[in-house]
VMD Tcl script that draws the C-alpha trace (Angstrom):
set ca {
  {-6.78 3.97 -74.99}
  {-7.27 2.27 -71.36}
  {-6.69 -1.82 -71.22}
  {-10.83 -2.28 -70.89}
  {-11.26 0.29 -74.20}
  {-8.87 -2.48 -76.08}
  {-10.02 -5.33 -74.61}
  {-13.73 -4.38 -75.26}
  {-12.62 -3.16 -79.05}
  {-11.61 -6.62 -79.64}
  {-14.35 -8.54 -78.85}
  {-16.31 -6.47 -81.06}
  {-13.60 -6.43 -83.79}
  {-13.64 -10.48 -83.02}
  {-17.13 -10.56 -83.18}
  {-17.67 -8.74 -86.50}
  {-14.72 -10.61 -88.11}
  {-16.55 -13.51 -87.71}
  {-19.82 -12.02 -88.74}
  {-17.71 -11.42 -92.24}
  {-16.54 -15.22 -91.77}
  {-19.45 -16.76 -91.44}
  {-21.49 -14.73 -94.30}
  {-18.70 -14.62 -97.10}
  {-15.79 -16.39 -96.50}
  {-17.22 -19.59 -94.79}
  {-13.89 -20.65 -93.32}
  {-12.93 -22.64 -90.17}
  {-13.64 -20.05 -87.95}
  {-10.36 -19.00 -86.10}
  {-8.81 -19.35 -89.64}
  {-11.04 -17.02 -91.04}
  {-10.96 -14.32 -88.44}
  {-7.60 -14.89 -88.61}
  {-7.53 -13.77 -92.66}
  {-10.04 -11.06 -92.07}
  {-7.68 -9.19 -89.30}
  {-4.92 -9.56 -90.98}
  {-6.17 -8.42 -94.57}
  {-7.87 -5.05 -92.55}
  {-4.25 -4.43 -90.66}
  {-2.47 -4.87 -93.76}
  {-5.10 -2.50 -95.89}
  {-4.18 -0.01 -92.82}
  {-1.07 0.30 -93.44}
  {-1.08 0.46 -97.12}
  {-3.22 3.33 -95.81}
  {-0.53 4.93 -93.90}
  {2.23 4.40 -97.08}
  {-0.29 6.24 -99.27}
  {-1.31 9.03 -96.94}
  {1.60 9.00 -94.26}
  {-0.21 12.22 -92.37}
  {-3.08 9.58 -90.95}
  {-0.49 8.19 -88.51}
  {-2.61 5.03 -88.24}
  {0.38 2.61 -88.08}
  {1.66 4.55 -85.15}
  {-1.83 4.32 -83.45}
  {-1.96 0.69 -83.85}
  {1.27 0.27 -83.05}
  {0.69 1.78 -79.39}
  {-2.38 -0.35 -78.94}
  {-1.14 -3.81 -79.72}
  {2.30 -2.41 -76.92}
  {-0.74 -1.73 -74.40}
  {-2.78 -5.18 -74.62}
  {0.96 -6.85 -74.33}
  {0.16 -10.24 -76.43}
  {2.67 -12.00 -74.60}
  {1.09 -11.56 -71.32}
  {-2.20 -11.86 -72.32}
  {-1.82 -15.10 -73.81}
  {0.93 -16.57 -71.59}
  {-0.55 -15.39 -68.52}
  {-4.67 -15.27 -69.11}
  {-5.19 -16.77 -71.96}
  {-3.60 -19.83 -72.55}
  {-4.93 -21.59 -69.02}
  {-8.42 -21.50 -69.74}
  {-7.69 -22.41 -73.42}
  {-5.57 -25.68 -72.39}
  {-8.30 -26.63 -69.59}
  {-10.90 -26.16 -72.07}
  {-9.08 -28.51 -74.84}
  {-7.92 -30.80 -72.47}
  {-11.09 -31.26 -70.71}
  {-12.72 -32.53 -74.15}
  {-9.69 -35.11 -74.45}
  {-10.68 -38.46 -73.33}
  {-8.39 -39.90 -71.13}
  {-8.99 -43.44 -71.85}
  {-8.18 -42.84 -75.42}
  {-5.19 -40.91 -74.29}
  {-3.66 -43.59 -71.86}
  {-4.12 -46.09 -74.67}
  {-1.85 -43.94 -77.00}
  {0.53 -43.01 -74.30}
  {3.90 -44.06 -75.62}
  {3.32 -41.90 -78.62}
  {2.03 -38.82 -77.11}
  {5.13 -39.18 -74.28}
  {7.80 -39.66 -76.93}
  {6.55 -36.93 -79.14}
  {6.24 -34.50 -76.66}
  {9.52 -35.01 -75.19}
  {12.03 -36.51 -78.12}
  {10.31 -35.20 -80.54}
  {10.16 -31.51 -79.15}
  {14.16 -32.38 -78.29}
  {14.86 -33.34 -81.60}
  {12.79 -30.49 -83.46}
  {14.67 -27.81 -81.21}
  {18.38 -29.14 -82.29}
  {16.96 -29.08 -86.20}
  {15.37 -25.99 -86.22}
  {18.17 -24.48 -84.03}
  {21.10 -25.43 -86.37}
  {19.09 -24.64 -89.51}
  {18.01 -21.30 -87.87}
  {22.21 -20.74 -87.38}
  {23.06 -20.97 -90.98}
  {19.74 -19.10 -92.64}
  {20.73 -15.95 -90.78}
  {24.03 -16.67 -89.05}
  {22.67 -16.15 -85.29}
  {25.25 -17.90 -82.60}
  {23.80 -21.24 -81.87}
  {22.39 -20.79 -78.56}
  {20.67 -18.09 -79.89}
  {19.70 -20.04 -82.61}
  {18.32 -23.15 -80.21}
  {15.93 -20.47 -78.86}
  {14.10 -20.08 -81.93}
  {14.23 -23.97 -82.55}
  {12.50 -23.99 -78.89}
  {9.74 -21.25 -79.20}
  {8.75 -23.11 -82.72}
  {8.98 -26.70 -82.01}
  {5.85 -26.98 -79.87}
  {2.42 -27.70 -82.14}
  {-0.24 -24.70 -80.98}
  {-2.75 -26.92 -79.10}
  {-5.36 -23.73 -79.96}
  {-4.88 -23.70 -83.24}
  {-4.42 -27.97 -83.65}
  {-7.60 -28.78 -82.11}
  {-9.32 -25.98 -83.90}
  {-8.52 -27.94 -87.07}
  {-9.62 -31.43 -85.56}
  {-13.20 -30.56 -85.08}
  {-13.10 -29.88 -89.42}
  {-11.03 -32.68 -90.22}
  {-13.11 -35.77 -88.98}
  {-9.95 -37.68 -88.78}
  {-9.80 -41.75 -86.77}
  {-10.70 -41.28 -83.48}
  {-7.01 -42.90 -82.82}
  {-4.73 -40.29 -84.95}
  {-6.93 -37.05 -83.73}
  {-6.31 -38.34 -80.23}
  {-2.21 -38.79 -80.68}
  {-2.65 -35.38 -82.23}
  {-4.71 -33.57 -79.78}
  {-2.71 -35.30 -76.79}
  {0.49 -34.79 -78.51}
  {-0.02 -30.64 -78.64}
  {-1.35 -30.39 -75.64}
  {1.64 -31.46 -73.64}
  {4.30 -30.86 -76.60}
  {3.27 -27.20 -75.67}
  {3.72 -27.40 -72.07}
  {7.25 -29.42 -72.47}
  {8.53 -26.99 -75.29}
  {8.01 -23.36 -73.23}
  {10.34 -25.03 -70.46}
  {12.74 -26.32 -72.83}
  {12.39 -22.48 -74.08}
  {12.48 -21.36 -70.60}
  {15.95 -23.20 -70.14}
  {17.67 -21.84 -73.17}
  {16.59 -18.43 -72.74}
  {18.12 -18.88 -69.09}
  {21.73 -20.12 -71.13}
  {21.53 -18.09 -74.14}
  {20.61 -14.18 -72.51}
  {22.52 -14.49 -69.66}
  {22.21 -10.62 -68.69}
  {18.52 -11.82 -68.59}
  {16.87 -12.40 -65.63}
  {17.37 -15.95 -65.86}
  {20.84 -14.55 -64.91}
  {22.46 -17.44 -66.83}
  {22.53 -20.80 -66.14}
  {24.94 -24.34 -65.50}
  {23.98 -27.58 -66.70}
  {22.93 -28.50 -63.41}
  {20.85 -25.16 -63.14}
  {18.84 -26.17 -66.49}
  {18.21 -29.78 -65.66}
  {16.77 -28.59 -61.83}
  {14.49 -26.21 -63.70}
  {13.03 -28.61 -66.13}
  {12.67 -30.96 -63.53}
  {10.89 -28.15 -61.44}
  {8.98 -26.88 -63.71}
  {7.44 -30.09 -66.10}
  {7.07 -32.61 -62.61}
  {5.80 -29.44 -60.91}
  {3.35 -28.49 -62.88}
  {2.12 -32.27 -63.39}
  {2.07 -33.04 -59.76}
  {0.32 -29.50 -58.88}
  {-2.36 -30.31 -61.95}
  {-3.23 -33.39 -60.90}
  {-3.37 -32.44 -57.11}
  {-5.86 -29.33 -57.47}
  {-7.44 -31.59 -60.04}
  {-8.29 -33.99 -57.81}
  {-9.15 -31.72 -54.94}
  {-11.61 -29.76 -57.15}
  {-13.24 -33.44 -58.35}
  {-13.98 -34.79 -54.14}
  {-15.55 -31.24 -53.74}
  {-17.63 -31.78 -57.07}
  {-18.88 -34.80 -55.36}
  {-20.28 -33.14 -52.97}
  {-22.25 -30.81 -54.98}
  {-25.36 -31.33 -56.88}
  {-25.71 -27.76 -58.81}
  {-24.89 -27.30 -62.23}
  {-23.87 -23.22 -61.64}
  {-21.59 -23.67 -58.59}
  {-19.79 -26.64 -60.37}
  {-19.23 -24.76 -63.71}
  {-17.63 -21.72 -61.28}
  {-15.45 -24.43 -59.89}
  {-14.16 -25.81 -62.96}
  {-13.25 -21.98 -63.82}
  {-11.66 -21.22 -60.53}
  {-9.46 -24.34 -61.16}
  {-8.31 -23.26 -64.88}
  {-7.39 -19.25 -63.67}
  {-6.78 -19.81 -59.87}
  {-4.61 -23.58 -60.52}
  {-2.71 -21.63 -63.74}
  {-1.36 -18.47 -61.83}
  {-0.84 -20.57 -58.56}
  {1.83 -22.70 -60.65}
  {3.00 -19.17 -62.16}
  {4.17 -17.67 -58.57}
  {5.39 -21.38 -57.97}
  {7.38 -21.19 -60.75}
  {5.90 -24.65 -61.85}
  {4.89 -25.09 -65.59}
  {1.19 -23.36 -65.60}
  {0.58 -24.93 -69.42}
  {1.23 -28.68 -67.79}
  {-0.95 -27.58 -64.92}
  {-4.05 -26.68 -66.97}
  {-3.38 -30.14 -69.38}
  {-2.88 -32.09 -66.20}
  {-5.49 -30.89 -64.47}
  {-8.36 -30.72 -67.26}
  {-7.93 -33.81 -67.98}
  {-8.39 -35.80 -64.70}
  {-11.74 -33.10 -64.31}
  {-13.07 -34.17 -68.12}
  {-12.14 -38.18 -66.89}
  {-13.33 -38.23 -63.26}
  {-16.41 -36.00 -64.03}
  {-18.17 -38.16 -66.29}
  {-18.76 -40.91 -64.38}
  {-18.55 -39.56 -61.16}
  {-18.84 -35.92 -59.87}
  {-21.79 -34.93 -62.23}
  {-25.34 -35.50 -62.92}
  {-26.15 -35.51 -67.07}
  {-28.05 -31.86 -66.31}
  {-24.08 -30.63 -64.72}
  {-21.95 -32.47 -67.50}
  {-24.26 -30.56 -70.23}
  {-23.55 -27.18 -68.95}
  {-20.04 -27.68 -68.02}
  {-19.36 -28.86 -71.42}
  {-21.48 -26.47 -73.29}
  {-19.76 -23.87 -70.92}
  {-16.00 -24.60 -71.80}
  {-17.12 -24.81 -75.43}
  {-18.32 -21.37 -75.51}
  {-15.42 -20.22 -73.77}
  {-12.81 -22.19 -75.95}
  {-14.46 -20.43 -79.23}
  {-14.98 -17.17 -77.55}
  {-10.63 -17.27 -76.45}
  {-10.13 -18.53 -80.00}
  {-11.77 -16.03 -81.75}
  {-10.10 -13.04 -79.79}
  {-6.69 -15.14 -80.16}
  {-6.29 -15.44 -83.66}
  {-7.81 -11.73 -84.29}
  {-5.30 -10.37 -82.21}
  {-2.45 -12.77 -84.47}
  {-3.86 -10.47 -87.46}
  {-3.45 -7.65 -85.40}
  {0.46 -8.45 -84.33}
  {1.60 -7.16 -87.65}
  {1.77 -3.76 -86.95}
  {4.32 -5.19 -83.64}
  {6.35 -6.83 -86.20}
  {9.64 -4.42 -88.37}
  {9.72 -6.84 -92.11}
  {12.85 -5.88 -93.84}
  {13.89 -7.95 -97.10}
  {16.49 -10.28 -95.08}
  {13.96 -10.98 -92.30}
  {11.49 -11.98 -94.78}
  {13.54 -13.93 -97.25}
  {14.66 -15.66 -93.87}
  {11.10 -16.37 -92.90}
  {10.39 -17.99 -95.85}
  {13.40 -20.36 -95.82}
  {12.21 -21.26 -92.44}
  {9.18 -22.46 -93.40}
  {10.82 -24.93 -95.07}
  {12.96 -25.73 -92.52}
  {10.10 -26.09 -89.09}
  {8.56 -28.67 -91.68}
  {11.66 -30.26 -91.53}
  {11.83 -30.20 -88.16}
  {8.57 -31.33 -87.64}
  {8.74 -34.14 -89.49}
  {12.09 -35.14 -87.84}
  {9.97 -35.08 -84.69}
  {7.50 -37.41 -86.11}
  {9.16 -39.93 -87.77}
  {11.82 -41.02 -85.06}
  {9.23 -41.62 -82.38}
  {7.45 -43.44 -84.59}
  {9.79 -45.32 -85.94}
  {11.23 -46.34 -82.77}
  {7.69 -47.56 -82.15}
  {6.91 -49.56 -84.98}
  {7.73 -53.37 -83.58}
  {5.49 -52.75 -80.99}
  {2.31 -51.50 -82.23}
  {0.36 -50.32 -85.87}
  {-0.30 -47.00 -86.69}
  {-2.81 -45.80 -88.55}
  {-2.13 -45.42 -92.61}
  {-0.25 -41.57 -93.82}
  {-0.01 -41.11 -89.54}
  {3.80 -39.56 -90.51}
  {2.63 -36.94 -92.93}
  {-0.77 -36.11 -91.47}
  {0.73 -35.40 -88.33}
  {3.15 -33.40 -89.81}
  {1.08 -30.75 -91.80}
  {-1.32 -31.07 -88.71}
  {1.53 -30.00 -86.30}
  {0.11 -26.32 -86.76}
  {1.96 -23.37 -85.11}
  {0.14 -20.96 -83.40}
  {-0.20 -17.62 -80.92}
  {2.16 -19.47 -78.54}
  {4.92 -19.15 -80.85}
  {4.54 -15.78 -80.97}
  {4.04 -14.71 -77.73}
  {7.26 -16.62 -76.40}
  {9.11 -14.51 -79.38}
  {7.39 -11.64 -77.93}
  {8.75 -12.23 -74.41}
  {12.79 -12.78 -75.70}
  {14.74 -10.35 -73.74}
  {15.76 -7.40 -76.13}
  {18.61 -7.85 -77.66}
  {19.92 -7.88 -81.50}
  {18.63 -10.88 -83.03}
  {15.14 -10.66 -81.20}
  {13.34 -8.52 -84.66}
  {14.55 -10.89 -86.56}
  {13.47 -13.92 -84.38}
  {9.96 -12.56 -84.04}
  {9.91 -11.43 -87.68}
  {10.70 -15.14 -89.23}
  {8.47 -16.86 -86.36}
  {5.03 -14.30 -87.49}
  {5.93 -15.88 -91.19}
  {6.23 -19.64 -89.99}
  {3.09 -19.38 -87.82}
  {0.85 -17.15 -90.71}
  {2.10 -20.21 -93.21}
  {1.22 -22.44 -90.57}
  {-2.25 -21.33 -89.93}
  {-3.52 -20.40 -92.95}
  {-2.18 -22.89 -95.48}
  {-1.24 -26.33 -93.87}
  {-4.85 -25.31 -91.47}
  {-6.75 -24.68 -94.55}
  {-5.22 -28.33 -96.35}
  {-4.67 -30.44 -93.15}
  {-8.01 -31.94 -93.46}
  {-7.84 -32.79 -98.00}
  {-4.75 -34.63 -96.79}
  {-6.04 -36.69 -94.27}
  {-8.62 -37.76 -96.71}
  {-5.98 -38.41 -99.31}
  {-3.42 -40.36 -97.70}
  {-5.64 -41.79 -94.27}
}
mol new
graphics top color blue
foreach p $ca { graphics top sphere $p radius 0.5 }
foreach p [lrange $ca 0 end-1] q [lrange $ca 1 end] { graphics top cylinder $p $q radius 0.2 }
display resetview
């Protein structure tokens, strides 16, 4: 099968799936295209065990390797989903919860890395490094699936903006933090190792770089928005920002995921009162709706699909479930210092520590940054135990998130 073949068998796979959704399982809809795929991949191969002469696990196999989930996500995907959620984030809101969302996404990713890490070490006995890696690529909340969850949960207008804000740049912070360990840990990568000084310039490079280039192309696209006073040719510039802005930082080596935040967020501020008639801010906003649900839908149909990319053996899976345990753990760590530390200074809202950490949801990101480990022993295993986190994740703390909120909220 050619790239288009796949790519056009999944929107109609995505498409149906949520046709079955909708009808009979009445789900949040990612969630439940989500359990659709996955029960049809898994019926496949039970299939294949059955009658082994159908081969189908071999065909699937070969056309998850061609539409390479890794770069489709980290490279396509994942701008136009982080414009599109960060676009519908308002900024006032945002600046007025600052401290949290800052600390979170930078201690708290920090501090979730160096639990998850350690506990990662003595589930399976991986060297630490190694270890940190998977504490990295499963620290950061999926801002996909998070906000997904939001729009069902009808949570304070406060906690679903530390949450929303929190993911989005949590996400962008964690793949450099991931980006740096990989660079230490798989040093016959081609991150060719790395000093301490080496891993501090890249961070630097890449979470200021990607800021500074967000905001600047931001900006640059709002003063030509100014200018213009039609509805189609402003909607095609808010999409040449998300794909042209997110593989400009790419071949600068900046952080593309801090671009797209950075950037959709100064276009959703300065837009609304400025750069748009009421005709233009209707069709923009319808626009990146459709597009976020349309990415979403193809996203988590394509997580059900990843199964047949992933080899389960009993000590992979026994390790995956111990794990879940154990990113809670982390999570929570990640929530409650921050907070804490915070607590003199200002009120938070009533169960904000455990609401935001069963809402800290981990998504296709996770996967696709275990996807891109350089091969070496410990990545099936790796990818193996992060698939189980992120199903768990999904599926039962997406499906419960919002009966929590009403209990303890």
């Amino acid at each position: 099968m050619t790239f288009l073949q796949i790519t056009s068998a999944l929107i109609v796979l995505a498409g149906a799936f949520a046709a079955i959704n909708s009808i009979y399982l009445r789900l949040p809809s990612a969630i439940g295209i989500l359990l659709v795929s996955l029960s049809v991949s898994l019926c496949l191969l039970a299939m294949d065990v059955i009658w082994p002469g159908l081969g189908l696990s071999a065909t699937m196999h070969g056309a998850v390797e061609i539409f390479d989930f890794s770069d489709a996500l980290l490279e396509g995907m994942l701008g136009l989903l982080l414009f599109a959620g960060a676009l519908h984030v308002n900024l006032a809101d945002l600046k007025a919860n600052w401290r949290v969302v800052l600390l979170m996404a930078t201690m708290g990713v920090a501090l979730s890395t160096v639990v998850a890490g350690v506990g990662f070490s003595w589930i399976t006995g991986a060297p630490l490094m190694i270890a940190l890696v998977f504490g990295a690529l499963i620290s950061p909340t999926d801002p996909v699936a998070v906000l997904g969850v939001l729009r069902a949960a009808n949570l304070k207008k406060s906690l679903e903006t530390k949450i929303a804000g929190e993911s989005l740049f949590n996400d962008g912070v964690g793949y450099v933090v991931f980006l740096v360990l990989v660079g230490i840990a798989f040093p016959a990568s081609d991150a060719h190792g790395m000093s301490f000084t080496d891993a501090v310039q890249l961070f630097v490079q890449e979470a200021f770089g990607g800021a500074v280039l967000g905001l600047a192309l931001g900006w640059g696209t709002y003063k030509v928005m100014t200018k213009i006073d039609d509805y189609s040719v402003e909607v095609l510039l808010t999409l040449a920002l998300a794909f042209g802005g997110y593989q400009l930082a790419i071949w600068l080596h900046v952080s593309a995921p801090i671009m797209a935040v950075c950037a959709g967020l100064l276009i959703g501020d300065e837009i609304t009162s400025h750069a748009m008639t009421q005709k233009t801010r209707d069709y923009v906003d319808a626009f990146w709706k459709l597009i976020d649900e349309i990415l979403n839908a193809v996203l988590f149909l394509m997580i059900g699909l990843e199964v047949f990319a992933i080899a389960f053996s009993m000590d992979a899976v026994v390790a995956g479930v111990l794990s879940i345990g154990l990113s809670l753990l982390a999570r929570l760590v990640a929530v409650f210092v921050p907070i804490t530390l915070l607590r003199p200074f200002r009120g938070f809202s009533k169960g904000i520590v455990p609401i935001m950490t069963w809402g800290g949801l981990k998504g296709g990101i996770s996967v696709a940054l275990a996807l891109s480990l350089p091969d070496s022993e410990w990545k099936p295993l790796i990818l193996t135990v992060t698939y189980i986190v992120v199903l768990f994740s999904i599926i039962i703390q997406g499906l419960t998130v919002a009966r929590l909120a009403r209990r303890v909220g």
